[in-house]
N, C-alpha and C positions, 0 to 999 in steps of 0.2 A: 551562475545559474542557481548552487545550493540558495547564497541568499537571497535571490529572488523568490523563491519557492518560498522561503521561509516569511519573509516579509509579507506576501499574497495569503498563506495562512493565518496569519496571527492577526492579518486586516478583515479578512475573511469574519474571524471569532471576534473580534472589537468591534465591528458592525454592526453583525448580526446579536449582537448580546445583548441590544435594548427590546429587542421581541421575546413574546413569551414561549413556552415552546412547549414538546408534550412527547412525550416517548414513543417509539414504536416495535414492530415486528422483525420484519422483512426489507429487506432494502436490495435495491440493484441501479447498476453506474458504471461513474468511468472511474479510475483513481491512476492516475499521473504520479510515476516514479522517477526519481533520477537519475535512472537508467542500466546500471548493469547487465541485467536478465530481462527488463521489461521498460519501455518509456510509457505506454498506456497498455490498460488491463481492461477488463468485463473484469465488475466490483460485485459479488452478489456478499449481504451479512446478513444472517440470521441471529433470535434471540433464541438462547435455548431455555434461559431460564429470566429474570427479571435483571440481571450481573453480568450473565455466561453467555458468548456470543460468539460465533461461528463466522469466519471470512474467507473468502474461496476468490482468488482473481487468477485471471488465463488472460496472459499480457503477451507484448509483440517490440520488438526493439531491432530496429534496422540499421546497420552500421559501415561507417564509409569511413575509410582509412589509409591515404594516397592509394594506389593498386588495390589493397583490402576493403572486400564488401562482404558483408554475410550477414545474417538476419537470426537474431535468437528467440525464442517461442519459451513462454515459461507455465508454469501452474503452482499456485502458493496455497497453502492454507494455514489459514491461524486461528488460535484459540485465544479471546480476550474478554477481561476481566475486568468491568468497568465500577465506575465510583462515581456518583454525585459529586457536581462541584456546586455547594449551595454560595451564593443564594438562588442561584440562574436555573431556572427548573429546562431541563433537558441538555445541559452542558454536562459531558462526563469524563472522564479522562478514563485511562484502561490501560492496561499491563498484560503482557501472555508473552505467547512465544508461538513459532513454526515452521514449516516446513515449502523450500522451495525448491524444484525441480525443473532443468531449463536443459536446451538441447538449442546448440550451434549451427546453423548450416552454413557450409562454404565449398568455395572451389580448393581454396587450400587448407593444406592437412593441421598446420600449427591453428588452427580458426575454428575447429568443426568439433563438435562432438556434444556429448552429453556434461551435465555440470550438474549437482544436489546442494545443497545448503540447508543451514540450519541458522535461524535467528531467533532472537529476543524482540519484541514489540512492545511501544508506547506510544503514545497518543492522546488527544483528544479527537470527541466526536459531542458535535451538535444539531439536535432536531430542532428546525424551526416546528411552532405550534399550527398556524394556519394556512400552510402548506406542506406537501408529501415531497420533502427535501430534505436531505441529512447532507452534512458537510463533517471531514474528520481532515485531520491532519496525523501522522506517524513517522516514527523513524522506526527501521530496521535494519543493524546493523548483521549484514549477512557471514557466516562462517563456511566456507565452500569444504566440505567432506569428501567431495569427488569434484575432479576439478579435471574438465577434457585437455586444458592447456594453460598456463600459465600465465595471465593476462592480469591479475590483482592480485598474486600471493595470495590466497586461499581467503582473502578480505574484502570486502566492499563496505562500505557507510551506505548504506538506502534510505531515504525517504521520500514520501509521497505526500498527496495530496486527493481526497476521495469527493464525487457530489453524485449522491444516492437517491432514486425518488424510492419512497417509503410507501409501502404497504402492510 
């Protein structure tokens, strides 16, 4: 699955890299994670400055596990720091960090409860120029602080996959 994901991104940017492209504001989407706390999110990114960018997703991840079913609910936010990748005008890659908060539901006790985390973020993200589309690709490698049950030793590897329409 990781390297599926991974191959679908990186075809994703080799693609789309012969279009010209152009920066934007505002973005909202879907962004597909690997799962731990969230498989699909509500992707909203804001710029705050021309660099400094703001991402907020409220994800959903349903899990089935012989007998074990229960459904985890998340809410992320991160702050990232992006870079020009010249020559490619709107191709930019980005660095930060954040914060994620997820909460367990189940019928059983070892299953349920609340989870916090704290990650590092990288990435790239590309605006095509003649359409209101952004695509990103990230890893966020999660560090679970409050952890309701023990299901990853206080670790997970996350990465996703984002497609934003741009305003």
């Amino acid at each position: 699955m990781k390297l599926k994901l991974t191959f679908v991104a990186v075809s994703v940017f080799a693609a789309t890299a012969i279009f010209a492209q152009s920066d934007y504001k505002q973005s909202i989407g879907l962004r597909l994670g690997s799962g731990y706390y969230d498989i699909a999110s509500a992707a909203y990114k804001t710029f705050l400055t021309d660099a400094a960018a703001l991402e907020i997703d409220l994800g959903i991840r349903p899990y089935s596990a012989g007998s074990y079913k229960w459904t985890n609910v998340s809410a992320s936010a991160a702050y990232q720091h992006h870079f020009d990748i010249k020559p490619v005008a709107g191709l930019k890659w980005f660095v930060g960090g954040g914060l994620v908060a997820s909460n367990s539901f189940s019928n059983f006790d070892d299953r349920k409860g609340f989870n916090l985390g704290l990650y590092p973020t990288a990435g790239a993200d590309y605006k095509f120029k003649n359409i209101p589309l952004a695509v990103s690709a990230d890893v966020r490698p999660t560090f679970h602080v409050v952890e309701a049950y023990d299901y990853y030793n206080g670790f997970y590897p996350n990465a996703g996959i984002s497609a934003r329409y741009t305003f």
